[in-house]
C-alpha positions in Angstrom: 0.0 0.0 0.0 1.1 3.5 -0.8 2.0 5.7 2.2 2.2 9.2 1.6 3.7 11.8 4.8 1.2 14.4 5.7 3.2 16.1 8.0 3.5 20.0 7.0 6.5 22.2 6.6 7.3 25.5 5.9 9.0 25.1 2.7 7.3 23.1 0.3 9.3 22.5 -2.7 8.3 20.5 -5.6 10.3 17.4 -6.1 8.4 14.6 -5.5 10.1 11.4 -4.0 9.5 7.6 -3.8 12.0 5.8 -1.4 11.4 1.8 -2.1 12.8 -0.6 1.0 11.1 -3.6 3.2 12.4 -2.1 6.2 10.1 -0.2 8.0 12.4 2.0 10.4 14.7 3.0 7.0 11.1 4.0 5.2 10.4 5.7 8.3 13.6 7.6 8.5 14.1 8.4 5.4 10.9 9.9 5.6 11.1 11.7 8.4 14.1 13.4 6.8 13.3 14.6 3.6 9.7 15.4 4.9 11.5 17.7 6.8 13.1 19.6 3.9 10.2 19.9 2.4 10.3 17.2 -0.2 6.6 15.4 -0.9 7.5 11.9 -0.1 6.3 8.3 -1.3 7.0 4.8 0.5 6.6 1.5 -0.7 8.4 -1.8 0.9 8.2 -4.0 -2.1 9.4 -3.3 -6.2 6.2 -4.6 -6.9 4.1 -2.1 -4.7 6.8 1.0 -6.3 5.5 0.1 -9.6 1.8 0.5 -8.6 2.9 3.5 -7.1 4.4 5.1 -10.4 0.9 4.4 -12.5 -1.1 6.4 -9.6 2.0 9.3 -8.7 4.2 9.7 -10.9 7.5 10.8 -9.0 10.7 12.7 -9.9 13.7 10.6 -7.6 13.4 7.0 -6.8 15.4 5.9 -3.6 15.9 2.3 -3.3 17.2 0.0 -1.5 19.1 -2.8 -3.5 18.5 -6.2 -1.7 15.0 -7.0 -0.9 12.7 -10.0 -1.1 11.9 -11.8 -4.6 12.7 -8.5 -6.8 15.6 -6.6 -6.0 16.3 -2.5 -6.7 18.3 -3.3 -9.6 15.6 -4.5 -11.0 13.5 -1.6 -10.3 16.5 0.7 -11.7 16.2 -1.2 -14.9 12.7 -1.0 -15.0 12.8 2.9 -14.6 15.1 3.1 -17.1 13.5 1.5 -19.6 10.3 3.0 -18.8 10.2 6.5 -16.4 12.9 8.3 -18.7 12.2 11.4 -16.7 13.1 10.0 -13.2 15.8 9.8 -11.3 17.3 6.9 -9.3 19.4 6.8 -6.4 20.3 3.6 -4.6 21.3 2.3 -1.1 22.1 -0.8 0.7 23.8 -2.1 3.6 25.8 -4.5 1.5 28.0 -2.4 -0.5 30.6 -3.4 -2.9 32.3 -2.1 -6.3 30.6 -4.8 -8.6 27.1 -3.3 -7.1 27.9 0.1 -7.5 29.3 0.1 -10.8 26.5 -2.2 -12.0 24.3 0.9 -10.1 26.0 3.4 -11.8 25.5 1.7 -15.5 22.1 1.1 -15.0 20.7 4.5 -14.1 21.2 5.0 -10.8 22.0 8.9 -10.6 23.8 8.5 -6.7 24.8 5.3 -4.9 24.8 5.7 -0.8 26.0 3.0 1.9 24.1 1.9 5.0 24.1 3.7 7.3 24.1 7.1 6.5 24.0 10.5 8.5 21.5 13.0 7.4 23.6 15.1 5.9 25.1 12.3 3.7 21.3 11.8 2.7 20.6 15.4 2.1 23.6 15.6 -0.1 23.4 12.9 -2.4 19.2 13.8 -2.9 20.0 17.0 -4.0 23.0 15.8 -6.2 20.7 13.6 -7.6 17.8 16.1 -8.8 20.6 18.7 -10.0 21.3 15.8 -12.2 17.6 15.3 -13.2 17.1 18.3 -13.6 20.4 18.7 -16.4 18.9 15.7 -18.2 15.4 17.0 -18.5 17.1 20.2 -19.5 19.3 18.2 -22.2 15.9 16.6 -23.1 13.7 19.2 -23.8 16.1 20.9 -26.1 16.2 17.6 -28.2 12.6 16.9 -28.3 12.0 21.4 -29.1 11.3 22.0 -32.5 13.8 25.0 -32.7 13.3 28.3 -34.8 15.2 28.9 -37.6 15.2 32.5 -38.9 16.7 32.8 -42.2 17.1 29.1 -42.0 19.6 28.9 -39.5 19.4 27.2 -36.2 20.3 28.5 -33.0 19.0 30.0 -29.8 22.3 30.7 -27.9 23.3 33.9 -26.8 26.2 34.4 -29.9 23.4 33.5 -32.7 21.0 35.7 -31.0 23.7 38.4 -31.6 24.5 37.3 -35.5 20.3 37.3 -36.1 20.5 40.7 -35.0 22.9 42.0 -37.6 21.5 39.8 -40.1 18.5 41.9 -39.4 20.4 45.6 -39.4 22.2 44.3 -42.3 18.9 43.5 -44.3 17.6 47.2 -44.1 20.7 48.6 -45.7 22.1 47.7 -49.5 25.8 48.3 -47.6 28.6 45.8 -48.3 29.0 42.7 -45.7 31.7 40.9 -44.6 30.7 37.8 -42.8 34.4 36.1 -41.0 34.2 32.6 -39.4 35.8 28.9 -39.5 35.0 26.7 -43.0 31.7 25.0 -41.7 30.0 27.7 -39.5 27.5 28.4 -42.2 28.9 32.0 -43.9 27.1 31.3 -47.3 23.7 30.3 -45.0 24.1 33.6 -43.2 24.7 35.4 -47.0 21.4 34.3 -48.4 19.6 35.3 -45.2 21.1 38.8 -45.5 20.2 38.9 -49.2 16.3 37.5 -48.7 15.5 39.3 -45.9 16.3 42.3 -48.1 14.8 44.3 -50.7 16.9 42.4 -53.4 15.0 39.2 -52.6 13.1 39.0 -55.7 16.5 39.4 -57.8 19.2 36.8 -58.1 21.6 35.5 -55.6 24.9 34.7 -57.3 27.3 32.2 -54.7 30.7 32.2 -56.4 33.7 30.1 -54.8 36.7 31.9 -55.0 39.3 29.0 -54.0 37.1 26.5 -56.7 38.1 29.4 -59.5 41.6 29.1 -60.8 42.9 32.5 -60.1 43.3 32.8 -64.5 40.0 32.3 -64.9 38.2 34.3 -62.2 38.6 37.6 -63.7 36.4 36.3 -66.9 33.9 34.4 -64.9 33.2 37.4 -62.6 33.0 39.8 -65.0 32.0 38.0 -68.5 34.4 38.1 -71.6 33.4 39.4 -75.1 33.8 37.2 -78.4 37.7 36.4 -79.5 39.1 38.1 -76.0 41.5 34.9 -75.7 41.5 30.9 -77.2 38.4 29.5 -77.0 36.5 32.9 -76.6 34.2 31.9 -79.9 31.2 34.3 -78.3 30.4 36.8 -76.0 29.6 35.1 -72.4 28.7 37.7 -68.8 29.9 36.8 -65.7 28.6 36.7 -62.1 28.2 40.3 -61.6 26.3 40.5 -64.7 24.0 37.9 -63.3 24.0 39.2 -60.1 22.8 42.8 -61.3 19.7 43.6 -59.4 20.4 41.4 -56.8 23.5 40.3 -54.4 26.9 38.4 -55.5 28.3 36.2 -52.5 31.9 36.0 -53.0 33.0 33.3 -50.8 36.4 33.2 -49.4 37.9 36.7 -50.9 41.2 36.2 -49.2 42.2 34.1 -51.8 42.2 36.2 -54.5 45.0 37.3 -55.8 46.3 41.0 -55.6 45.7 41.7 -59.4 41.7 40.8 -58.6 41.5 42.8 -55.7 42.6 45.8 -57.6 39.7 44.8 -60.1 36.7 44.6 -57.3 38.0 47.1 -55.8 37.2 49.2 -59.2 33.9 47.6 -58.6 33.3 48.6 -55.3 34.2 52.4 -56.0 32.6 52.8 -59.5 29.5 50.1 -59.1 31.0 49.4 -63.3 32.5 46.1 -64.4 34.5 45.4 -67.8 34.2 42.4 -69.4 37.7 40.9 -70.7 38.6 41.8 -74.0 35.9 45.0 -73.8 37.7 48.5 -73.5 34.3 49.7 -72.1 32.6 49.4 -68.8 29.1 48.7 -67.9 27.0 49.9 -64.5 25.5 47.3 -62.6 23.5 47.3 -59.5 25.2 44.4 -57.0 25.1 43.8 -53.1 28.6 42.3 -52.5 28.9 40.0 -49.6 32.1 38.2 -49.0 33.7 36.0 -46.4 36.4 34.4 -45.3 38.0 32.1 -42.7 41.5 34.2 -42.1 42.2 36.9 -40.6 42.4 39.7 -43.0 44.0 42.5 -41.3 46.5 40.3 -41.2 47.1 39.1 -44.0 46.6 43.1 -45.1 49.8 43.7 -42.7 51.6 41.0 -44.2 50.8 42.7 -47.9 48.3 40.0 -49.3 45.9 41.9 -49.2 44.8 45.2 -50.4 44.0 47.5 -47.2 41.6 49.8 -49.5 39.7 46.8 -50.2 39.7 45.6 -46.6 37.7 48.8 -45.6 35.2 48.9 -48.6 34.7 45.4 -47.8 34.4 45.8 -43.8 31.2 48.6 -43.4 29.0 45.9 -41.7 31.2 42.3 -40.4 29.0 39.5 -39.3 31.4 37.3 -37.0 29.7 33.4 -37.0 31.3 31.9 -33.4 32.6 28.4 -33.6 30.3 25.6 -32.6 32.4 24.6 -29.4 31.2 28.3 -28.7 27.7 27.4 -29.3 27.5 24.8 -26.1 23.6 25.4 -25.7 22.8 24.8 -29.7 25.0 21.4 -30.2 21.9 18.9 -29.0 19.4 21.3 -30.8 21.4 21.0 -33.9 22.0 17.1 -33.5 17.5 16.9 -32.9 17.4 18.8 -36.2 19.9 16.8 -38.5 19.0 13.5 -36.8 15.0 14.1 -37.7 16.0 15.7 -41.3 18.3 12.8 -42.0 15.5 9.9 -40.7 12.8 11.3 -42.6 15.4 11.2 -45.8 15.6 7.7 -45.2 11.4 7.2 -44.4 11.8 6.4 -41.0 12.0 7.8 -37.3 14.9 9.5 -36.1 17.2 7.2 -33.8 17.5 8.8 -29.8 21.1 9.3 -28.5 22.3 8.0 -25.4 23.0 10.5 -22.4 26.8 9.4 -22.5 26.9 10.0 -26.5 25.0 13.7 -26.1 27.7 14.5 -23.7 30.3 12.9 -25.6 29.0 14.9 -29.0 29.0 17.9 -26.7 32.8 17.9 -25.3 34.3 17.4 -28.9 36.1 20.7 -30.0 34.3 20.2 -33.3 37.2 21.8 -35.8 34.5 21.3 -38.6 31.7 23.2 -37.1 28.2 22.7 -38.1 29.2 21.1 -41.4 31.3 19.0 -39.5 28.2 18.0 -37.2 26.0 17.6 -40.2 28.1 14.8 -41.9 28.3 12.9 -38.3 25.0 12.9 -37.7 23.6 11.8 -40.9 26.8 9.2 -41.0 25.0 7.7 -37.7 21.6 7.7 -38.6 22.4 5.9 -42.1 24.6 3.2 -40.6 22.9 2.6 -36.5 20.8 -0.1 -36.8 18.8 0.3 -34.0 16.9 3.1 -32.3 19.3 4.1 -29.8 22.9 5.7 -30.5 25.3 5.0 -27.9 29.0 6.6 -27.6 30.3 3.1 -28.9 28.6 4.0 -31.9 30.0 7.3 -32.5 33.5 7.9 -34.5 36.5 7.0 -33.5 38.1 10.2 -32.8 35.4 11.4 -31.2 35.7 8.3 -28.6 38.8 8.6 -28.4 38.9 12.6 -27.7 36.9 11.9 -24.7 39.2 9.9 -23.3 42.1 12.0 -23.8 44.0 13.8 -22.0 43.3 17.3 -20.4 44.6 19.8 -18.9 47.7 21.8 -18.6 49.5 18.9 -18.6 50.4 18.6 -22.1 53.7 20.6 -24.4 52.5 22.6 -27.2 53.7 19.9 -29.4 51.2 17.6 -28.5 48.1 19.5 -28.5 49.3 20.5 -32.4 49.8 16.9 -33.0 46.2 16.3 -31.7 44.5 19.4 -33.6 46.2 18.7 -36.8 44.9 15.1 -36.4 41.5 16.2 -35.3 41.2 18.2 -38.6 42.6 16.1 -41.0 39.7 14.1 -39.6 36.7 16.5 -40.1 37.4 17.1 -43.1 38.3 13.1 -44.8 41.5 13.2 -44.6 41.7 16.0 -47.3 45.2 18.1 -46.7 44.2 20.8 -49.0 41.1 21.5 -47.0 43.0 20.9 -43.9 46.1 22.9 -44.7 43.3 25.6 -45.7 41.6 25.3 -41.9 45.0 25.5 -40.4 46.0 28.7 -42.1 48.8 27.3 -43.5 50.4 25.7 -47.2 50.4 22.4 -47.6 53.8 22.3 -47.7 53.9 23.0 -44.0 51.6 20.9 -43.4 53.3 18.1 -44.8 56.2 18.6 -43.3 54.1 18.4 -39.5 52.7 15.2 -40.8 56.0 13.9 -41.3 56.9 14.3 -38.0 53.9 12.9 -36.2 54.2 9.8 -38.7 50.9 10.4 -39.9 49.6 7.6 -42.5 49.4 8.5 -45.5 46.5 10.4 -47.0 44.4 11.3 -49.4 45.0 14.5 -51.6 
């Protein structure tokens, strides 16, 4: 039978608590206890009775006692794990060992306590249990919230809320952007949403990769070339800006243009005109330019690169996109959103991950960003057979990066090693794209691999 206390305090909190044992003077204790503190508190002195109890109240910790007669509380914990997602367990006995409280622990027991007990050791280990409920549900409801997505970008932490924002001022003006940020934080995402929230929206929006564009051919590709202007010229052709006119032209990684083309958009820029190769006149157009890039470039401009005139024509509004591993509180909202988008690809539900996974997902630095994410999630969801991720299913390097070391322990050497390793990753392997992350030349690059005896890999 289900005993509920009715004595009265004067704080009444809210956490509701069901401690299970078939001793009558622990129940009574116990109760006494947390009654006291001004928890609402459940007995019952059978498994069998605590599950009755869960069907008429349901409860937010379960306290139970791990040897009692013909089911035992590491049944019960297995039974709430399968089944009461949203409770907690914590678990006592007066028969401790390591086998029990390990085997506790794996279950789902949130805090493991050893008769007997003082009150304060009780009072403790209750409240270290709910703070621990209480981060799961937390963890939960993010996963199971269908987030916003203005623009069609996801976030709700505090450094998104920011870039919305200038997204938003941006928008209202036709002034140049410049949106900085790793490869894989979603510049080109955060491009289109300037250029659609805008009055351009109705006009094109012209993406052009400026590391895909041999540096030869760029100049005719942005700005069009006329009939015979070099081999192979056999008729007139516009380029992006051309395309673009009327609209917005998203030229995506402008650092690595070449000095020459700088001067060239910076013409652009000044005189809103664009010549066509092999044309000795010039024609207006009407172009947004956005650009972006993953360096630095006031420094490259220091270290002559890059054109300082075209750094400030460039730089009137800058959108700065934060890491992920800055964006702690939009990871498990991001992993919800891929998981569900890559499940209904493949016509079926999206898989749950394991508490251990989320947090695993959550400590990796993430040197690929969102992109990064993307490609891990949907990875997962395509190859998991079952319903339920777990961290055994996750990457190597991610498992492994978990159980790395920390700390300040460590000589610079050796966290280089491990970042250079933790890109390569992210990105297959690829050493031009990694070299690219890295801000450095491949050849560098190569020559750190060399020392690290890196496998080979591909190009």
């Amino acid at each position: 039978m289900l005993r509920r206390t009715t004595e009265m305090t004067i704080e009444k909190k809210k956490e509701r608590i069901l401690v299970v044992d078939d001793s009558p003077q622990t129940l009574e204790l116990i109760q006494r206890n947390l009654t006291s503190k001004g928890y609402q508190v459940f007995t019952a002195s059978s498994v069998a009775e605590a599950i009755r109890a869960f069907e008429a109240n349901p409860v937010d910790l379960v306290i139970t006692d791990l040897k009692m007669p013909e089911v035992s509380g590491m049944d019960l914990i297995r039974h709430i794990e399968e089944n009461f997602k949203n409770t907690g367990v914590m678990m006592i006995t007066g028969y401790p060992s390591i086998e029990s409280a390990v085997e506790a622990i794996k279950t789902g027991a949130e805090e493991y306590l050893t008769k007997p007990f003082t009150d304060e050791e009780l009072f403790s280990a209750v409240q270290r249990a709910l703070d621990k409920l209480s981060i799961r549900r937390a963890g939960q409801a993010r996963l199971q919230k269908i987030p916003s997505a203005p623009y069609g970008l996801i976030g709700e932490s505090v450094t998104m809320r920011k870039v919305f924002d200038v997204i938003a001022k941006a928008a209202s003006t036709s002034a140049t952007v410049l949106i900085t940020g790793e490869s894989g934080t979603g510049k080109e995402l955060v491009a289109r949403a300037v250029h659609y929230s805008s009055s351009r929206a109705s006009a094109q929006f012209v993406p052009v990769n400026c590391v895909a564009i041999p540096e030869e051919l760029l100049e005719s590709e942005l700005f069009g070339h006329v009939k015979g202007a070099f081999t192979g010229a056999i008729e007139s052709r516009a380029g992006f800006f051309q395309t673009a006119d009327g609209g917005t032209i998203f030229l995506d990684e402008i650092s690595d243009t070449g000095l020459a083309m700088q001067a060239k958009l910076l013409r652009v820029l000044q005189d809103k005109e664009v010549c066509m190769v092999g044309s000795s006149r010039s024609r207006k157009v009407d172009v947004r330019i956005i650009a972006s890039t993953n360096k630095d470039l006031l420094s490259l401009v220091k270290k002559g690169i890059f054109r300082e005139d075209l750094y400030y024509r460039l730089n009137v509004i800058t959108i700065d996109l934060p890491p992920l591993r800055e964006r702690d509180d939009d990871i498990l909202i991001l992993i919800n959103h891929f998981a569900n988008k890559f499940g209904k690809d493949l016509g079926r539900s999206a898989p749950r991950f394991s508490e251990n996974a989320l947090q695993t997902l959550r400590n990796y630095h993430w040197p690929g960003n969102v992109r990064e994410l993307e490609n891990v999630v949907q990875r997962l969801v395509v190859m998991t057979d079952g319903d339920l991720i777990e961290v055994s299913d996750l990457p190597s390097l991610m498992r492994f990066s978990a159980l790395s070391k920390t700390g300040f322990n460590r000589t610079l050497a050796e966290v280089e090693v491990e970042h250079i390793q933790n890109v390569l990753a992210s990105v297959g392997n690829n050493r031009t794209k990694a070299a690219e992350i890295l801000g450095i030349d491949r050849k560098t690059l190569r020559d750190k691999l060399k020392k690290t005896d890196t496998p080979k890999v591909n190009r």
